[in-house]
N, C-alpha and C positions, 0 to 999 in steps of 0.2 A: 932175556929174563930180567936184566939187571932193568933195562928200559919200561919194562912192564909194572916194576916196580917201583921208577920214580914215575912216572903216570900217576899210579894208584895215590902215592902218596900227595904228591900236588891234587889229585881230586879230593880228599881225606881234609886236608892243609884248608882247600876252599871253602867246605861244607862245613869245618868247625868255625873260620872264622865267619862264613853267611851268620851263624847263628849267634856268635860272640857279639857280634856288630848291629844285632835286631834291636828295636824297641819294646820293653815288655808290651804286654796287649793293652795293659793299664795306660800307658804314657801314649801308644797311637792313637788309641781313640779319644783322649784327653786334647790332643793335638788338632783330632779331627775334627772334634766337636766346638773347640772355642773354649773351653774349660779352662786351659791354661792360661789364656789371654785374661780370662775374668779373673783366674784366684789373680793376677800379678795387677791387675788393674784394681781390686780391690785392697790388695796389700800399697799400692801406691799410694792411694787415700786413705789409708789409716797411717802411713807415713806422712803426710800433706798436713794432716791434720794436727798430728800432735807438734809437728814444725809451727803450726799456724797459734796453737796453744803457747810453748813455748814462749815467742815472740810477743803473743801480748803481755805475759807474765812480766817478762825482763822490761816493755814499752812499759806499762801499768809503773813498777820498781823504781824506771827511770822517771817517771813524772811524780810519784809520789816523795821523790828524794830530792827535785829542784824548788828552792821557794820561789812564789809567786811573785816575788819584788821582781822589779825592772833594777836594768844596771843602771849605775851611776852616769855612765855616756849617753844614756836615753834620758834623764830627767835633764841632764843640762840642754838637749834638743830644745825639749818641749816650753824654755823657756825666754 
């Protein structure tokens, strides 16, 4: 009896975690079809982008704040 009872419950024990451990049906077929790949491929370039934004901004900052004079060790070269 006692045996018949841990059986049961080892079967019981496997069946709930088979279904603990599924993927909802949303996230398999999302998987299956390539849907995931695209939203994170599309979320990558809207990260890329504003990377790429950024960087001109801060480039653009740095150019607009150096003056256009030449140093003083260049004008002695050219003479």
């Amino acid at each position: 009896m006692k045996k018949n009872f841990q059986v049961w419950m080892l079967v019981i024990s496997f069946i709930c975690a088979g279904f603990m451990g599924c993927d909802s049906g949303k996230d398999a077929v999302d998987d299956l079809t390539g849907n995931n790949s695209v939203k994170q491929f599309q979320k990558s370039e809207k990260d890329i982008d504003k990377a790429v934004q950024k960087q001109a901004e801060r480039y653009k900052d740095v150019t607009d704040n150096e003056p256009d004079k030449k140093d003083s060790d260049d004008m002695e070269d050219e003479e």
